[in-house]
C-alpha positions in Angstrom: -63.3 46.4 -9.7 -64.0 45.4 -12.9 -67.7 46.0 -12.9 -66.7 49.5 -11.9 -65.1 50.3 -15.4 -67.8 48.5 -16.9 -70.5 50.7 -15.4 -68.6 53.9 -16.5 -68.6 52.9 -19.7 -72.4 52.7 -19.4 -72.5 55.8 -18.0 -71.4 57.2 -21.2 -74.2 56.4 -23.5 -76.6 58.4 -20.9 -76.5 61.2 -23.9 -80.2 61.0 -24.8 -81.8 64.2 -26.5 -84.4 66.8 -25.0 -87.4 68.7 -26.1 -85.5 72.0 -27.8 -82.7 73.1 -25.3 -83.8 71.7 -22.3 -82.1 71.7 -18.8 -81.1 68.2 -17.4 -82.4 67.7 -13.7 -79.1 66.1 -12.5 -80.6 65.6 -9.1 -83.1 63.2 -10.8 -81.0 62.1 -13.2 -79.3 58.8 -13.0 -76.7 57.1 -15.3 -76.1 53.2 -14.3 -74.0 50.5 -15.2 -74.6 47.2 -14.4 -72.0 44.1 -15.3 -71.4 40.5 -14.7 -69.2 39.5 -12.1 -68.5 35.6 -12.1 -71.9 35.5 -13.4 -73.6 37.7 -11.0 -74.9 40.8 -11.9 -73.5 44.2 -10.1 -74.7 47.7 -10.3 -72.6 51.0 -10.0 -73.5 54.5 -11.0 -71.9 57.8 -12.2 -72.3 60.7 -9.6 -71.3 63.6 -11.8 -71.9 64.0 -15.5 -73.2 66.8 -18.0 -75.7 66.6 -20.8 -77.2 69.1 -23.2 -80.1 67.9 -24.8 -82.3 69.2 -27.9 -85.3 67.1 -29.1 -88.7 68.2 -30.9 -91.0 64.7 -31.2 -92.4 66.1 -34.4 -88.8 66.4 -35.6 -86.9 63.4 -33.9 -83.9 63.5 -36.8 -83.0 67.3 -35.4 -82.0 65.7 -32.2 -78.8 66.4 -30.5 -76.9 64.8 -27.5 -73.8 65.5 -25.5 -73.1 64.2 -22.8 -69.5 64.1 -20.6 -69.4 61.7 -17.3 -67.0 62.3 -14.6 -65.0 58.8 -14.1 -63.6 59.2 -11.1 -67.7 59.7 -9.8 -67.6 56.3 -10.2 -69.4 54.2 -7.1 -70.5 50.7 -6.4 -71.1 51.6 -2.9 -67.8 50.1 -2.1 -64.5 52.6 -1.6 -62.4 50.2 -1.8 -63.3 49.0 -5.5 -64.1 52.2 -6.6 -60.4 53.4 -5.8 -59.9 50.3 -8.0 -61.5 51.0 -10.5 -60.7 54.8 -11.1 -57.3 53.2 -11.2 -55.1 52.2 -14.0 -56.0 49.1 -15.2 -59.9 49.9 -15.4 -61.1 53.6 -16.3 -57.7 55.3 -15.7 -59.3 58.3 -14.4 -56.2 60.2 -13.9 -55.3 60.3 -17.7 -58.5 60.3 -18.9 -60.9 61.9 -16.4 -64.3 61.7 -19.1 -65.6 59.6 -21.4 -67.6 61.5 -24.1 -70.5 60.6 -26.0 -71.9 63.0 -28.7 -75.2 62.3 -31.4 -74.8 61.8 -34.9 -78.5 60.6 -35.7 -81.7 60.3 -33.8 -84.3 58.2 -35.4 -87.9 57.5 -34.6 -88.7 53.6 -33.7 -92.4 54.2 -33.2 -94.9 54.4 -30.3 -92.6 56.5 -28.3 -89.5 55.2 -29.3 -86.3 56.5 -30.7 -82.9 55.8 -31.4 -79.6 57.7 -31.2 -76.2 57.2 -32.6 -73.0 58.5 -32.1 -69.7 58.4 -30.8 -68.8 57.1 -27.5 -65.0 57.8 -26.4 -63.7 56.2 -23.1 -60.0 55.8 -22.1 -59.3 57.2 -25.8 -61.0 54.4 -27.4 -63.8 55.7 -29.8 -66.6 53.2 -31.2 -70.0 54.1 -32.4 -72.8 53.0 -30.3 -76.7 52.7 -30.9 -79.1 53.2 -28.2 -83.1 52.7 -28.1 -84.7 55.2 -25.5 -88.6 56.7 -24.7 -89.5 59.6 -24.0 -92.3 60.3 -21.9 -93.9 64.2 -20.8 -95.5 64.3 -17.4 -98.7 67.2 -16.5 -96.0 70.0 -15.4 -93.9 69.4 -19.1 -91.0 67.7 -18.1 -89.0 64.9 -20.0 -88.0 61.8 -19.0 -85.6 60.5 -21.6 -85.1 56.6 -20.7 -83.0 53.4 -22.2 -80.6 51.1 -22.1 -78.0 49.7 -24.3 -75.0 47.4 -24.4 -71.4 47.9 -24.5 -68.2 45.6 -24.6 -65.3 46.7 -22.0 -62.2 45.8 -23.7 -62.7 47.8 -26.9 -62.2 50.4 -24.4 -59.3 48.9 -22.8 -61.2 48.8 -19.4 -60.1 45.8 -17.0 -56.2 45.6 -18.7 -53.4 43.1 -17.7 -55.4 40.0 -15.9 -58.7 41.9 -15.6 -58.3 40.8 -19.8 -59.8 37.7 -19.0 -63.7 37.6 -19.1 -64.0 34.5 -17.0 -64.6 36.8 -13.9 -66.2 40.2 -15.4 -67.7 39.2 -18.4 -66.8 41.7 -21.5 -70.8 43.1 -21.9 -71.9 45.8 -19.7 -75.4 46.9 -20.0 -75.3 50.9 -19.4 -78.8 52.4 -18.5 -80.0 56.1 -18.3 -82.5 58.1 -17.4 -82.8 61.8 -17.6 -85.5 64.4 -16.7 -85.1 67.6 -18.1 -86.9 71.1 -16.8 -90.7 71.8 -18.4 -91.0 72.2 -22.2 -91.1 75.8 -23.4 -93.9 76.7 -25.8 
């Protein structure tokens, strides 16, 4: 249940930016989160999230991300601890449905590599985040906007009261995303 609030967090930072104002393929989309449950690594995804993405290669600075995942879309496969986990002590879905993550900078790293900052809000915690991504074109234009970064739970208040203790789901989550966006307009 824990790994559940871990992986929305995750989820959050999927806010990678696009080739000018391009449309996000949700259905090949994917935002994960994977944590570490008594030392064994879990995966969970986000079923439902929006992004709107704007990014020129030649102009990587001008970037701009926004992206907004649906918390209660929550799944590890498991209804039981996904229930859990939408629930109070982890992402508290009911008072705060999204967790929000918008660009402040997008920076080139070289050979294909970038990096975006910003602010990521979850459970009405805001902390500024970093995260490395590619971006690759395929023949028919499309994007694929890729990367993975780390986050820590409890500055987000996820897993409250005796979830607090990392000695069963450790405090860093690793969130990955990828994102594939419609064919670049000339």
């Amino acid at each position: 249940m824990i790994q559940a609030a871990a992986w929305a967090i995750l989820g959050l930072l999927a806010w990678l930016p696009a080739h000018g104002a391009q449309q996000v393929d949700h259905g090949r989309s994917q935002i994960t989160v994977v944590s570490r449950q008594m030392n064994v690594p879990v995966e969970a995804k986000f079923a439902r999230f929006n992004a709107q993405l704007a990014f020129d290669p030649s102009r990587p600075e001008a970037g701009k991300a926004s992206i907004e995942v649906d918390l209660a879309s929550f799944d590890i496969g498991n209804d039981e601890v996904n229930d859990e986990a939408r629930g109070r002590n982890w992402f508290d879905a009911k008072n705060f449905p999204r967790a929000t993550f918008v660009s402040s900078s997008v920076r080139p790293l070289g050979g294909g590599r970038y990096e975006v900052r910003g602010p990521l809000t979850i459970k009405g915690k805001t902390h500024d985040v970093t995260a490395p991504f590619s971006v690759k074109t395929d023949t028919a234009g499309h994007s694929v906007f890729e990367g993975t970064f780390n986050i820590r739970r409890l500055q987000y208040n996820i897993g409250e009261g005796v979830w607090k203790h990392t000695d069963t789901v450790a405090d860093e989550v690793v969130i990955r995303f990828r994102l594939y966006t419609g064919a670049n307009r000339p």
